[in-house]
Each structure stands twice: as structure tokens, then as C-alpha cells.
C-alpha positions in Angstrom: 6.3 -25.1 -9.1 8.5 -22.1 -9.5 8.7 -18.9 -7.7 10.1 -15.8 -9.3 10.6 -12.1 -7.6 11.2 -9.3 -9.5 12.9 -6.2 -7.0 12.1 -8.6 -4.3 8.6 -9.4 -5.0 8.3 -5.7 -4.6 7.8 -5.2 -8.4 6.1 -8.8 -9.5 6.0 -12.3 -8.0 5.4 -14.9 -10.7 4.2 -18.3 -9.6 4.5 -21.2 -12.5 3.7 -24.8 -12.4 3.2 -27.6 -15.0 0.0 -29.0 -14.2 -2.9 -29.3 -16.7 -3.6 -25.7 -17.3 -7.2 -23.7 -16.8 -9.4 -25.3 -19.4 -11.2 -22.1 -21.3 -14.2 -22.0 -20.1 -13.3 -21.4 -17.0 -10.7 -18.8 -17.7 -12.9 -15.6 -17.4 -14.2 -15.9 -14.0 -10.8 -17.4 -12.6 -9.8 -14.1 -10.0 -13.5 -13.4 -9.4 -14.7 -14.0 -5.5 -15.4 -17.6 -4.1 -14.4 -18.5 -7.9 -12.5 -22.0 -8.2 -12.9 -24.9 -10.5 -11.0 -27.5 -8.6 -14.2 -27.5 -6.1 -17.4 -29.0 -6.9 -18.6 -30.7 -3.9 -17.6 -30.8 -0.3 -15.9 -33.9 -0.7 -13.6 -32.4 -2.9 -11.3 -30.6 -0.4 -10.5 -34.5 0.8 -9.6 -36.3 -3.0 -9.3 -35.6 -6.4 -8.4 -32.2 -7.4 -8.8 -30.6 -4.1 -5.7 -32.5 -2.6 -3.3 -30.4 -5.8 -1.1 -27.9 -5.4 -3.4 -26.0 -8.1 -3.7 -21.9 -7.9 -7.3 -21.2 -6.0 -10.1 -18.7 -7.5 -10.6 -17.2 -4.4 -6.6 -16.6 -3.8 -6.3 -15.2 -7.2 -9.3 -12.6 -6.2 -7.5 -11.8 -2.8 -4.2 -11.0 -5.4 -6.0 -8.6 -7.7 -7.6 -6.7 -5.3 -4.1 -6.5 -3.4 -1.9 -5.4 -6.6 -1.9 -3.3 -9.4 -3.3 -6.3 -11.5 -3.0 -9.9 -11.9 -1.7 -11.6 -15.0 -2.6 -15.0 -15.7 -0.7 -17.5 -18.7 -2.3 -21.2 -19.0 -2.2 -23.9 -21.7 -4.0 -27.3 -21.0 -2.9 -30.1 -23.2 -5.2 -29.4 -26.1 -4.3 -26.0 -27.6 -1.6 -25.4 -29.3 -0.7 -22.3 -28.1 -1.5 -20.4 -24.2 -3.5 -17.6 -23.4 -2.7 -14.2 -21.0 -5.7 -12.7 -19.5 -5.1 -10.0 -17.3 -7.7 -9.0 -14.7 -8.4 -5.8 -12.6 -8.6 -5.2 -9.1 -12.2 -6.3 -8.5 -10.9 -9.4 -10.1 -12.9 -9.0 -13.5 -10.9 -10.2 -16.6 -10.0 -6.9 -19.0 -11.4 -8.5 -21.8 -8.9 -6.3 -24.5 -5.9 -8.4 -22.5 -6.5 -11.9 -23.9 -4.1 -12.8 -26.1 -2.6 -16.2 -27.3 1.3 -16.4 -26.3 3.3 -19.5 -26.0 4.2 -21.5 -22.7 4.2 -24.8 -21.9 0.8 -26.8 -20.6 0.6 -25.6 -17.0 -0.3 -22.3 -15.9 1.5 -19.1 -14.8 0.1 -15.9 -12.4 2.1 -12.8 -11.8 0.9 -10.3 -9.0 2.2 -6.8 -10.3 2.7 -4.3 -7.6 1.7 -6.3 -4.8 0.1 -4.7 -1.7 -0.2 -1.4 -4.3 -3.5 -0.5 -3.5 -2.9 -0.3 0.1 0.1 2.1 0.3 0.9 1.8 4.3 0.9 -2.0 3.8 3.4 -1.3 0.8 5.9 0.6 2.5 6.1 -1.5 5.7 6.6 -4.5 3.4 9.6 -3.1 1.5 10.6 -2.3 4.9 10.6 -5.7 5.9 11.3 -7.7 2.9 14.6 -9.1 3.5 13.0 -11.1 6.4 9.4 -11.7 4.5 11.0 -13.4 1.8 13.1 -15.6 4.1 9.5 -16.3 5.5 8.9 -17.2 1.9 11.9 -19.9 1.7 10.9 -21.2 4.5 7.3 -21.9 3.7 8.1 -23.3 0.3 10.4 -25.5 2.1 7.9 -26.4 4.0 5.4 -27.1 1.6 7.6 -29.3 -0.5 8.1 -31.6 2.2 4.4 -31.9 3.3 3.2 -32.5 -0.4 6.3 -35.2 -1.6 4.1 -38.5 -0.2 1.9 -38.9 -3.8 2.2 -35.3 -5.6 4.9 -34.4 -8.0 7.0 -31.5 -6.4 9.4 -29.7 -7.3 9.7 -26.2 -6.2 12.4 -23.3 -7.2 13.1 -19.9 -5.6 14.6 -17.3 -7.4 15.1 -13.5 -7.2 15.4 -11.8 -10.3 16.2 -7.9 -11.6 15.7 -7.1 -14.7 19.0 -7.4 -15.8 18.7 -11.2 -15.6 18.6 -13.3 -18.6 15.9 -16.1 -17.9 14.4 -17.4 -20.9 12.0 -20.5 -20.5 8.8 -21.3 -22.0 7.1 -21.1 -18.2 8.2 -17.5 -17.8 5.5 -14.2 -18.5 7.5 -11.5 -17.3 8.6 -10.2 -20.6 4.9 -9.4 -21.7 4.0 -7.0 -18.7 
């Protein structure tokens, strides 16, 4: 898993892993409310694909309703190239987004604008961001240590501006 921050997490924060990817017909209904596909059964949340580190439908719903919009780049093992949807605050896919792009098998999201649509929220998080995104650290450090016992982990931090020049196939940022 990788974590990127563009101005902080103020402008974009991009979350990459390189699991299996969304397969497609799931893709459209991904950000929508109590949306997941990891989840079939209540015994789910206890084995299988409930125990992954996986993004969550109803997370991705809470993000676009949060932001200016949510962007979303996934490739499962069988296509040959990935597709960006992008979806709206009410967590509906903008159907004129979907594109084919190519990334690795795995899945990226980026939250543009976070906290956008709630502008008090905004400002007291730019206020505060130096010690929110030590928060951050610290859960992800967390969080690699509670999922190393059977899962593949490997999580990176990084704070980029725009001047940086990252180029890797898990990466979206250059299609906003």
C-alpha cells in the first residue's frame, strides 16, 4: 500500500495497493452507500476477503461526499490495460470519466479536495495539518504491524508538490 499527499493531503491524497484490482462489474457502484464487494455474508468480516486490507464501498462513499470528487484507477489480472472512473459527490460514477489508462493490477483512489464540501472542516484542517498527518504516520505504522502475521504489507508515506518527479505505473495524479 502506498500513500501519497499532494499540498499535504490538502490538494489530493492518493491511496495505491497491488491487490487484485475491482473486477468490472463491480466498478460502477463502487463509491455508492453500503456498496462493497468484499462482503457477501456475515461471516465474511471473520475470513476470506473481509480479513484484506482492500478499499471499502462504504469508505469510498464517505470520500466522495467529503471531496470535490473521487477518482478511482483499477486493473485485475485479466485486462490488459486499467480503467479511471471518477464519481461525484453522491458517490454516483460520471459515466463520460471512464477511460482505459495503464497501471499495474491493483487499484488506485485519489480524494481531490478533501473535506471541500464542508468549508469550516476545510479550514480547521489546513490549520491543523502538520499534526493530522503525523496522526497519519502514526496509524499507518500502526496498521503495518497489526496486519504483518499472514497479509503482505508493505506500506509507504510520502508528501509530494507538484514539482516532484514520481513516475510509476501505480501513480494517477498526472490524469486529474
Amino acid at each position: 500500500m502506498v500513500v501519497r499527499l499532494f499540498g499535504q493531503g490538502m490538494d489530493i491524497v492518493e491511496v495505491s495497493d497491488d491487490g487484485s484490482g475491482i473486477p468490472p462489474e463491480s466498478r460502477p457502484r463502487i463509491a455508492e452507500r453500503y456498496a462493497t464487494s468484499k462482503i457477501s455474508s456475515f461471516e465474511d468480516i471473520y475470513s476470506g476477503t473481509g480479513l484484506t486490507m482492500g478499499f471499502r464501498g462504504e469508505a469510498l462513499f464517505s470520500m466522495a461526499c467529503l471531496s470535490q470528487r473521487l477518482i478511482v484507477a483499477t486493473r485485475t489480472e485479466e485486462e490488459s490495460m486499467a480503467e479511471r472512473l471518477e464519481f461525484g459527490k453522491n458517490g454516483i460514477l460520471d459515466e463520460s470519466s471512464v477511460q482505459s489508462i495503464h497501471r499495474k493490477v491493483g487499484t488506485t483512489v485519489a480524494v481531490v479536495e478533501p473535506f471541500s464540501a464542508l468549508p469550516a472542516r476545510r479550514i480547521d484542517m489546513m490549520r491543523r495539518i502538520r499534526g493530522e498527518r503525523t496522526k497519519l504516520f502514526k496509524l499507518m505504522e500502526s496498521c503495518k504491524f497489526s496486519f504483518l502475521i499472514g497479509c503482505r504489507c508493505q506500506l509507504s508515506f510520502r508528501n509530494l508538490s507538484e514539482s516532484d518527479e514520481t513516475h510509476d505505473d501505480h501513480h494517477i495524479h498526472t490524469y486529474y
